[in-house]
C-alpha positions in Angstrom: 6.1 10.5 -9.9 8.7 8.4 -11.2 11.4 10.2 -10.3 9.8 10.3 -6.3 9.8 6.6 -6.6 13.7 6.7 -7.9 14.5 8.5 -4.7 12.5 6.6 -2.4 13.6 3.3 -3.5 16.6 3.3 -1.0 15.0 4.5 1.7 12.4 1.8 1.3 14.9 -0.7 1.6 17.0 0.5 3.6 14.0 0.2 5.8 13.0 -3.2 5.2 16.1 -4.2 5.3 16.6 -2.7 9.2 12.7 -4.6 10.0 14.0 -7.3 8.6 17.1 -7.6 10.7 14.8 -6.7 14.0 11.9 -9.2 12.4 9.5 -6.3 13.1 7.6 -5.5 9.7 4.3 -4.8 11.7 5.5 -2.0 13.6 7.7 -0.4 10.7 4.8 -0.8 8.4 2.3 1.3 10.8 5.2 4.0 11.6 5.6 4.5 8.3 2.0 4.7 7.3 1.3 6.8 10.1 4.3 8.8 8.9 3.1 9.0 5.5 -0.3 10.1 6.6 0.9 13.0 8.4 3.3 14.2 5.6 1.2 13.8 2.9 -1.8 15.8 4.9 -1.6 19.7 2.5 -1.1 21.2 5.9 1.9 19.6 6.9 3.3 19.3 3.5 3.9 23.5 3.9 4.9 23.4 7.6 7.7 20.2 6.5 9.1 22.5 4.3 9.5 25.3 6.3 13.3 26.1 7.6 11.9 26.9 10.9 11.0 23.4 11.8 14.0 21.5 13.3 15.2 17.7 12.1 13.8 17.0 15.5 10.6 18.8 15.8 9.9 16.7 12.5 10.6 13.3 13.8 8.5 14.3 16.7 5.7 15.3 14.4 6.1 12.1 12.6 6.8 9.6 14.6 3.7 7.4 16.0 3.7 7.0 19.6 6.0 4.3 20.7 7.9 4.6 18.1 11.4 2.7 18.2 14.8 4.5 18.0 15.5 3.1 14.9 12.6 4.3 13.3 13.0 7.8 14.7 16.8 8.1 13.4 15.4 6.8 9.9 13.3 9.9 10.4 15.9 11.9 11.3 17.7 10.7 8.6 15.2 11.7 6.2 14.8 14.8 8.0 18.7 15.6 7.0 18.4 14.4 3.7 15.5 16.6 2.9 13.0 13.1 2.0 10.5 13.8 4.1 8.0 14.4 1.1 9.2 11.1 0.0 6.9 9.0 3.1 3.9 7.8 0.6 6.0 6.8 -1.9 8.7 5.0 0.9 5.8 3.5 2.9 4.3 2.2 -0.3 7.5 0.5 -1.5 8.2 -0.9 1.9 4.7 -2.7 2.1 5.6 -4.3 -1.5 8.7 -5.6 -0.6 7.0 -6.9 3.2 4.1 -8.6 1.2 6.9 -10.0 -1.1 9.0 -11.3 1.6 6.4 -12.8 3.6 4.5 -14.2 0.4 1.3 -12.3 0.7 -0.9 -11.9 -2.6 -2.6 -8.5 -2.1 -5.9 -8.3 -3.8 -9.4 -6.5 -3.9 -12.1 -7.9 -5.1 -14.9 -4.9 -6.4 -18.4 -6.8 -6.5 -21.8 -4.8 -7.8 -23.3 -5.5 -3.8 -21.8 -6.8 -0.9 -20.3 -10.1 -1.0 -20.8 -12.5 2.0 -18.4 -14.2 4.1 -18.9 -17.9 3.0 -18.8 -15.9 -0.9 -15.3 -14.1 0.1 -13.9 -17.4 1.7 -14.4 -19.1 -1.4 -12.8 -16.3 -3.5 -9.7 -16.3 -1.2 -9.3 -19.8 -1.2 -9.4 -19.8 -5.5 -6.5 -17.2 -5.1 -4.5 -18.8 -2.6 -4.2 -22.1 -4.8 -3.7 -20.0 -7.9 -1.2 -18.2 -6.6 0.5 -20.5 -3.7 0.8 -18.0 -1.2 -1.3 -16.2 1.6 -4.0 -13.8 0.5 -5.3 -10.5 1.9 -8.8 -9.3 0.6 -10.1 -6.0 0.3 -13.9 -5.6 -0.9 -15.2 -2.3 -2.4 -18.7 -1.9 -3.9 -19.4 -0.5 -7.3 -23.4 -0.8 -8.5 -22.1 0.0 -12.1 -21.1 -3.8 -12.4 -24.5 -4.7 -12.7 -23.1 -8.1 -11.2 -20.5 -10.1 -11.2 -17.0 -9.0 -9.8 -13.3 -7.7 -10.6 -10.3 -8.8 -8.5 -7.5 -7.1 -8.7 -4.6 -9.3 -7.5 -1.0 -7.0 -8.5 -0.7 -8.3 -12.2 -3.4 -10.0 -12.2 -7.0 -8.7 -13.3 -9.8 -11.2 -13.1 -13.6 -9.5 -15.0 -16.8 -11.6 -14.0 -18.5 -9.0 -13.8 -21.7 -8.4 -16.4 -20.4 -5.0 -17.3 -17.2 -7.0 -18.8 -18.9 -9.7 -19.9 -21.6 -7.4 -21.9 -18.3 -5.2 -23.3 -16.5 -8.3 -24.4 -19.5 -9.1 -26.2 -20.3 -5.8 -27.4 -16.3 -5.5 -29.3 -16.7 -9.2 -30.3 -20.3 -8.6 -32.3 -18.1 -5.2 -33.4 -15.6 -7.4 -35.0 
Protein backbone atom coordinates (compact mmCIF):
# COMPACT_ATOMS: atom_id res chain seq x y z
CA UNK A 1 0.00 0.00 0.00
CA UNK A 2 2.69 2.23 0.81
CA UNK A 3 4.60 1.79 -1.90
CA UNK A 4 1.11 2.44 -4.33
CA UNK A 5 0.96 5.61 -2.54
CA UNK A 6 4.90 6.31 -3.28
CA UNK A 7 4.05 5.96 -7.02
CA UNK A 8 0.95 7.84 -7.10
CA UNK A 9 2.20 10.80 -5.27
CA UNK A 10 3.33 12.43 -8.59
CA UNK A 11 0.65 11.76 -10.49
CA UNK A 12 -1.59 13.25 -7.87
CA UNK A 13 0.17 16.37 -8.17
CA UNK A 14 0.98 16.50 -11.21
CA UNK A 15 -2.81 16.54 -11.47
CA UNK A 16 -3.67 19.10 -9.07
CA UNK A 17 -1.18 21.01 -10.18
CA UNK A 18 -2.67 21.07 -14.03
CA UNK A 19 -6.59 21.84 -12.08
CA UNK A 20 -4.97 24.23 -10.44
CA UNK A 21 -3.56 26.05 -13.38
CA UNK A 22 -7.20 25.63 -15.29
CA UNK A 23 -8.94 26.47 -11.66
CA UNK A 24 -11.11 23.34 -12.36
CA UNK A 25 -10.77 20.97 -9.23
CA UNK A 26 -14.63 20.01 -9.55
CA UNK A 27 -14.28 18.47 -12.75
CA UNK A 28 -10.78 16.80 -12.19
CA UNK A 29 -12.04 15.52 -8.89
CA UNK A 30 -15.13 13.61 -10.56
CA UNK A 31 -12.92 12.32 -13.59
CA UNK A 32 -10.79 10.93 -11.43
CA UNK A 33 -13.20 9.32 -9.10
CA UNK A 34 -15.11 8.14 -11.95
CA UNK A 35 -11.78 6.82 -13.11
CA UNK A 36 -10.90 5.22 -10.02
CA UNK A 37 -14.30 3.59 -9.77
CA UNK A 38 -13.96 1.96 -13.04
CA UNK A 39 -10.34 0.68 -12.39
CA UNK A 40 -10.70 -0.47 -9.15
CA UNK A 41 -14.08 -2.55 -10.24
CA UNK A 42 -12.24 -6.66 -10.14
CA UNK A 43 -13.49 -6.87 -13.66
CA UNK A 44 -11.68 -4.24 -15.09
CA UNK A 45 -8.66 -4.58 -12.96
CA UNK A 46 -8.03 -8.05 -15.33
CA UNK A 47 -9.19 -6.48 -18.56
CA UNK A 48 -6.50 -3.13 -17.64
CA UNK A 49 -4.01 -5.48 -17.57
CA UNK A 50 -4.41 -7.21 -20.46
CA UNK A 51 -1.88 -6.42 -23.54
CA UNK A 52 -4.70 -6.47 -25.85
CA UNK A 53 -6.31 -3.31 -24.65
CA UNK A 54 -4.74 -0.24 -26.43
CA UNK A 55 -3.50 3.14 -24.34
CA UNK A 56 -6.56 4.51 -26.12
CA UNK A 57 -9.24 1.93 -25.67
CA UNK A 58 -8.20 2.58 -21.89
CA UNK A 59 -8.66 6.25 -21.80
CA UNK A 60 -11.93 5.68 -23.46
CA UNK A 61 -12.93 3.14 -20.88
CA UNK A 62 -11.87 5.58 -18.30
CA UNK A 63 -12.64 8.65 -19.08
CA UNK A 64 -16.18 10.16 -17.85
CA UNK A 65 -18.15 11.69 -20.46
CA UNK A 66 -17.05 15.15 -21.29
CA UNK A 67 -14.06 14.65 -20.17
CA UNK A 68 -11.37 17.50 -21.08
CA UNK A 69 -8.27 16.81 -23.19
CA UNK A 70 -6.09 17.27 -20.50
CA UNK A 71 -7.62 14.85 -18.44
CA UNK A 72 -7.64 12.24 -21.18
CA UNK A 73 -3.71 12.71 -22.04
CA UNK A 74 -3.20 12.34 -18.08
CA UNK A 75 -4.89 9.10 -18.92
CA UNK A 76 -3.00 8.37 -21.58
CA UNK A 77 -0.12 9.13 -19.76
CA UNK A 78 -0.94 6.75 -17.17
CA UNK A 79 -1.94 4.39 -19.73
CA UNK A 80 1.96 4.52 -21.05
CA UNK A 81 3.38 4.51 -17.77
CA UNK A 82 1.58 1.39 -16.75
CA UNK A 83 -0.35 3.50 -13.46
CA UNK A 84 -3.51 2.76 -14.33
CA UNK A 85 -3.99 0.48 -11.10
CA UNK A 86 -2.62 3.53 -9.35
CA UNK A 87 -6.48 5.70 -9.85
CA UNK A 88 -7.70 5.02 -6.03
CA UNK A 89 -4.78 5.81 -4.56
CA UNK A 90 -4.17 9.09 -7.22
CA UNK A 91 -7.78 10.25 -6.88
CA UNK A 92 -7.48 9.91 -3.19
CA UNK A 93 -4.28 12.04 -2.89
CA UNK A 94 -5.69 14.57 -5.23
CA UNK A 95 -8.93 15.17 -3.10
CA UNK A 96 -6.36 15.81 0.04
CA UNK A 97 -4.35 18.15 -1.58
CA UNK A 98 -7.94 19.99 -3.23
CA UNK A 99 -9.46 20.09 0.43
CA UNK A 100 -6.04 21.45 1.50
CA UNK A 101 -5.80 24.14 -0.96
CA UNK A 102 -9.24 25.27 -0.73
CA UNK A 103 -9.23 24.97 3.16
CA UNK A 104 -11.89 22.36 3.61
CA UNK A 105 -12.01 20.29 6.99
CA UNK A 106 -13.34 16.92 5.95
CA UNK A 107 -15.18 15.25 8.67
CA UNK A 108 -17.88 12.44 9.58
CA UNK A 109 -19.59 12.54 12.36
CA UNK A 110 -21.05 8.60 13.34
CA UNK A 111 -24.07 9.18 15.77
CA UNK A 112 -26.04 5.94 17.58
CA UNK A 113 -29.51 7.40 15.43
CA UNK A 114 -29.87 9.97 13.00
CA UNK A 115 -28.91 13.30 13.73
CA UNK A 116 -31.17 16.28 12.64
CA UNK A 117 -30.45 19.18 10.66
CA UNK A 118 -30.60 21.97 13.32
CA UNK A 119 -28.22 18.99 15.46
CA UNK A 120 -25.67 18.80 12.34
CA UNK A 121 -25.70 22.69 11.91
CA UNK A 122 -24.58 23.13 15.26
CA UNK A 123 -21.89 20.36 14.97
CA UNK A 124 -20.53 22.06 11.76
CA UNK A 125 -20.55 25.34 13.07
CA UNK A 126 -18.33 23.96 16.52
CA UNK A 127 -15.84 22.58 13.79
CA UNK A 128 -15.69 25.42 11.56
CA UNK A 129 -14.50 27.79 14.60
CA UNK A 130 -12.21 25.09 15.92
CA UNK A 131 -10.64 24.60 12.98
CA UNK A 132 -11.01 28.14 10.94
CA UNK A 133 -11.83 26.75 7.77
CA UNK A 134 -14.98 25.39 5.71
CA UNK A 135 -16.38 22.06 6.83
CA UNK A 136 -17.91 19.18 4.85
CA UNK A 137 -20.05 16.58 6.99
CA UNK A 138 -20.65 13.10 6.43
CA UNK A 139 -23.14 11.21 8.84
CA UNK A 140 -23.15 7.35 9.28
CA UNK A 141 -25.18 5.48 11.81
CA UNK A 142 -23.87 2.95 14.16
CA UNK A 143 -26.63 1.67 17.14
CA UNK A 144 -23.51 0.23 18.94
CA UNK A 145 -22.91 3.83 20.43
CA UNK A 146 -25.61 3.50 22.55
CA UNK A 147 -25.60 7.50 22.20
CA UNK A 148 -23.64 10.07 21.86
CA UNK A 149 -21.30 10.54 18.66
CA UNK A 150 -17.70 10.29 17.10
CA UNK A 151 -16.42 12.86 14.62
CA UNK A 152 -13.76 12.14 12.73
CA UNK A 153 -12.16 15.35 11.40
CA UNK A 154 -8.45 14.01 9.62
CA UNK A 155 -6.29 14.14 12.94
CA UNK A 156 -8.74 14.87 14.90
CA UNK A 157 -11.06 12.17 16.84
CA UNK A 158 -13.71 13.69 18.95
CA UNK A 159 -15.76 10.45 21.46
CA UNK A 160 -19.16 11.65 23.02
CA UNK A 161 -20.43 8.89 22.50
CA UNK A 162 -21.69 6.58 25.75
CA UNK A 163 -19.76 3.63 24.43
CA UNK A 164 -16.53 5.84 25.00
CA UNK A 165 -17.60 7.43 27.78
CA UNK A 166 -18.54 3.99 29.58
CA UNK A 167 -14.85 2.49 28.32
CA UNK A 168 -13.04 5.47 29.61
CA UNK A 169 -14.70 4.76 32.79
CA UNK A 170 -14.41 1.16 32.64
CA UNK A 171 -9.92 1.52 32.21
CA UNK A 172 -10.11 4.41 34.76
CA UNK A 173 -11.99 2.19 37.69
CA UNK A 174 -9.30 -0.62 36.06
CA UNK A 175 -6.52 1.62 37.17
Amino acid sequence: MSQALTLARPYARAAFGIARDAGDYASWSNALAFAARVAADPQVVDLLGSPKLTHADAVSLLAIDGAGEQVRRFLALLADNRRLALLPEIAGLFEELRTEAERVVKARVTSATALGDADLAGIKAALKKRFGREVEIETAVDASLIGGAVIDAGDVVIDGSLKGKLGRLQSALAS
